[in-house]
N, C-alpha and C positions, 0 to 999 in steps of 0.2 A: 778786599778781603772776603768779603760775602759774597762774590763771585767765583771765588777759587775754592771757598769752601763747597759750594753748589757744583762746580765744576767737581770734586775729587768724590764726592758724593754720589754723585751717578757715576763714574768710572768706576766706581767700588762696588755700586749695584748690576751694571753690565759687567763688571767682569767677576765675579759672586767673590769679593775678592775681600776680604777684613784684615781691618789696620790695629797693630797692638802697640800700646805704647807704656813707655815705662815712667814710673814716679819723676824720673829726672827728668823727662823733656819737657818742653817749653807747654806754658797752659796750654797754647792754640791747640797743641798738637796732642796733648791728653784729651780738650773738650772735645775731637772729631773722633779719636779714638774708641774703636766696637769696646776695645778692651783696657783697661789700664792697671797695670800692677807691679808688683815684684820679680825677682828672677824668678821664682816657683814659681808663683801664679802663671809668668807669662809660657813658661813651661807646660804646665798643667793644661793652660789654656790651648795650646798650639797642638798636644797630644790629643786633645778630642775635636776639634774646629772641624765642621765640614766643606769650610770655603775653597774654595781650589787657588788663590792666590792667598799668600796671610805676606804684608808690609812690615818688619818690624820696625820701629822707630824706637831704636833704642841705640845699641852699638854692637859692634860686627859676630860678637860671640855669641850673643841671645839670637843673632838670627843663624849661625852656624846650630845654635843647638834647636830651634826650631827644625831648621832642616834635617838631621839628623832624624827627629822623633816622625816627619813626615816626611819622607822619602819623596815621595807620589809626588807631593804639592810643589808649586815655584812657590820660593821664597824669596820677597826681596828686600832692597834697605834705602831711604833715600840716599844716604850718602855712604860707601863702600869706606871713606878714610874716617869713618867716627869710629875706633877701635876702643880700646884699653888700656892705661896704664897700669893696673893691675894685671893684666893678663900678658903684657907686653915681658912684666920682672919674672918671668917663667918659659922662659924659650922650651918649648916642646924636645930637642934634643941633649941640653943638659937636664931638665928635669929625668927623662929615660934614664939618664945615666945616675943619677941620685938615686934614684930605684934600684937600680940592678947594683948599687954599693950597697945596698939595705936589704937583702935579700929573707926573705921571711916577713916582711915588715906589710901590713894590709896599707893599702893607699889610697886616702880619701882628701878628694880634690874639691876645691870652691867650686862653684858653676863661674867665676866671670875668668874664663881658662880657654884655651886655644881648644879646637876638637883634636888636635894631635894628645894633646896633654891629658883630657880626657881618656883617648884610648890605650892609657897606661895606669887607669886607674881605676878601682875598684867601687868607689862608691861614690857622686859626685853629691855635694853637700849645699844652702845657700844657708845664708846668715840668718833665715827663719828656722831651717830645722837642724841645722849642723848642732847642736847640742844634744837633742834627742835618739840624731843619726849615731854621734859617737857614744853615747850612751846605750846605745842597742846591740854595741860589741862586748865584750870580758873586760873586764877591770885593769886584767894582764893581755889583754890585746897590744901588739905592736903596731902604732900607727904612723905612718909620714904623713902632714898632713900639709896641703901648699892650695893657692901660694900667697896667702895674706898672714904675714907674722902676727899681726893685730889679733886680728879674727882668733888666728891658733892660741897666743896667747892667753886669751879672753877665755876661749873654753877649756884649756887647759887649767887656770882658775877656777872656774866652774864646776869643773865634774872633778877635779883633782887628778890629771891623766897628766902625763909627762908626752906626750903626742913630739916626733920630731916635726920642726916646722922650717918649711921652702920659706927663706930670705926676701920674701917679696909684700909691695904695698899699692895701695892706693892712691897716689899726688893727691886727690880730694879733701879725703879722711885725714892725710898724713899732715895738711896744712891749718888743722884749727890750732889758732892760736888762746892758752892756757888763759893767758894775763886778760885779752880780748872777752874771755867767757866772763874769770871772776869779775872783770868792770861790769859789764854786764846784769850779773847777778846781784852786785851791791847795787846799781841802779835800780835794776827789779827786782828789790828780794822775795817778792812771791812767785818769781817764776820759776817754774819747773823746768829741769833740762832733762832733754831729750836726746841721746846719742846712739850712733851706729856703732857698732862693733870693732869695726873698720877702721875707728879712729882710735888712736896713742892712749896706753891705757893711763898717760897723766889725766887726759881728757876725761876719760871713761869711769877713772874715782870721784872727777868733780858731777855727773851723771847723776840722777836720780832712778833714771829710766834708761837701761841698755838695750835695747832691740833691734829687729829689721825693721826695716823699712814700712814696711806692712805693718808691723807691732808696734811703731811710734805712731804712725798714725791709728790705731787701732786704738791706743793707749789716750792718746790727745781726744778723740770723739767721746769715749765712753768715762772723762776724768771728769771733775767737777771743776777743777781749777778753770783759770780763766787765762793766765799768762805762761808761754811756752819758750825756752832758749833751743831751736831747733839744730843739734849736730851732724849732720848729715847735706848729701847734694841739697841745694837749695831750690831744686824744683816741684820737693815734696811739698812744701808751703803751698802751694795752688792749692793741692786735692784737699789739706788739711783747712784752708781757708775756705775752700768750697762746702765742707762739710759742716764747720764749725763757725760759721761767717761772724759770731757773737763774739770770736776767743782772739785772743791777739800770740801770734807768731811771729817769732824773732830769730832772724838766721842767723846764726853764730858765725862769725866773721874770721878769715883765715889771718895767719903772719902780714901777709901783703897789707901794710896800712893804708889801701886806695882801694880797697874794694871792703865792702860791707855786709859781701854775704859769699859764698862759698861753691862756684858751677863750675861743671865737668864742661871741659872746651870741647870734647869727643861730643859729649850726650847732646850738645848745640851745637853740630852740626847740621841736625837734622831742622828741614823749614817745611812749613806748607807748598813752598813753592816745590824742593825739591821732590815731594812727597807726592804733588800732584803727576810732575815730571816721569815719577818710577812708578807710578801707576799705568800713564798713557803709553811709557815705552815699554814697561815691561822688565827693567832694567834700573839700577844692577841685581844680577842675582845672586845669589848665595847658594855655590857648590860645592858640595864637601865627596874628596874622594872617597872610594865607595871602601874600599878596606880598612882607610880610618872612622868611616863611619859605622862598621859593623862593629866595631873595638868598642868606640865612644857610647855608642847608643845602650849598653849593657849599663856600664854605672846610671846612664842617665835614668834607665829604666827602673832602675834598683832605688836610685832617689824618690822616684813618683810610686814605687812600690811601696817602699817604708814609711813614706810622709801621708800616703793614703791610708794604711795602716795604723797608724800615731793618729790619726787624725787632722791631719796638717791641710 
């Protein structure tokens, strides 16, 4: 292990090349990680990097939308099949077509979305600012908004907008089990829970705390409590453990009564080994055709315009 870490470490120095990784991969591969965070952040991050190679270690759309914001650069992925099931319930050609039946209608899309589906949309949003985003339009704004019903839901609640919402979910989110939680919480009745947006809003009443990704952890560091029911991929536990190494985190556990805590089969795909592999060869890469990437890269810029504005 301490070989291949030294090994991917100097492939990453000779080839000026920085590795991002998101909250859901595995510790190893957050600790080697230049960078670790949310879809924004990882976003934000990729639009300013000087590196001329950036890895992403996450799944296929954060490295579509990295490439996107930097043309110039190779971008690449250890594993090209760690996709999306959220982005998967949104096929880029019926989405178009839900649009052009909605005509007048402003269209603001998730970031975890194919680049085709992007480039038919007007604002691209992540679970950290999509509330501020849709609140930066008219009250009477028309909006489709896809493709997490969760999500839409949730802020539709929130800011009182009737937004139409793309049919589509998360397998992750969509798997916490209700009954699983409240045991849980009568076990620990001090702990706080913590949920993604993403997850079923029975879940997200039992919830203390709704936010990204970013914001639960954000939330967990800077709370006095001590005990945490975490909703969300169960990779974020690492950096929150890491942070908080005094506080005890508890992954709230899916339907399936054999497993005990709650990960993305995509987001672990990705390994040091293969990680070292796409650095030495170079490969896979991440290419996005250049006229959907002129389409796409507009909302995406318009995201990093608004959320730098807001302050995000």
């Amino acid at each position: 292990m301490n070989e291949l870490i030294k090994a991917i470490n100097e492939l990453k120095k000779e080839k000026n090349a920085a590795i991002l990784g998101h909250y859901y991969q595995k510790g190893e591969i957050q600790d080697i990680a230049d960078f670790v965070g949310d879809s924004l952040a990882l976003a934000q991050w990729a639009a300013k990097t000087e590196a001329d190679i950036i890895v992403m270690c996450g799944v296929h759309f954060m490295g579509e939308t990295a490439k996107i914001l930097c043309p110039e650069k190779k971008v690449l992925v250890p594993d090209m099949n760690a996709g999306c099931s959220l982005a998967d319930s949104c096929p880029a050609d019926k989405f178009a077509q839900f649009v052009k039946e909605h005509p007048g209608y402003t269209v603001i899309s998730y970031v975890n979305t194919t680049a085709a589906v992007k480039a038919v949309t007007d604002v691209v949003v992540t679970s950290t600012n999509a509330k501020q985003i849709v609140e930066s339009f008219p009250k009477d704004e028309k909006i489709i908004f896809g493709p997490d019903r969760n999500l839409g839901n949730y802020i539709n609640s929130i800011t009182n907008r009737q937004m139409l919402l793309w049919d589509g979910a998360c397998h992750v989110h969509e798997q916490f089990s209700v009954e699983k939680i409240l045991e849980l919480k009568t076990k620990y009745p001090d702990a706080i829970i913590l949920a993604h947006p993403e997850c079923k809003s029975t879940v997200l009443k039992l919830a203390d705390v709704v936010g990204s990704t970013a914001a639960l952890l954000k939330y967990a560091v800077n709370s006095s409590e001590q005990r945490f029911i975490v909703a969300t991929e169960s990779g974020i536990l690492h950096e929150m453990q890491k942070k908080c190494p005094e506080k005890t985190f508890i992954p709230a556990p899916p339907n399936d009564s054999t497993c005990a805590c709650n990960e993305c089969s995509f987001m672990r795909l990705n390994t040091l080994e293969k990680l070292y592999e796409c650095l030495k060869n170079e490969s896979p890469e991440i290419l996005v055709d250049k006229e959907v990437a002129d389409k796409a890269v507009r909302p995406i810029r318009r995201m990093l315009e608004i959320s730098e504005k807001l302050g995000l």
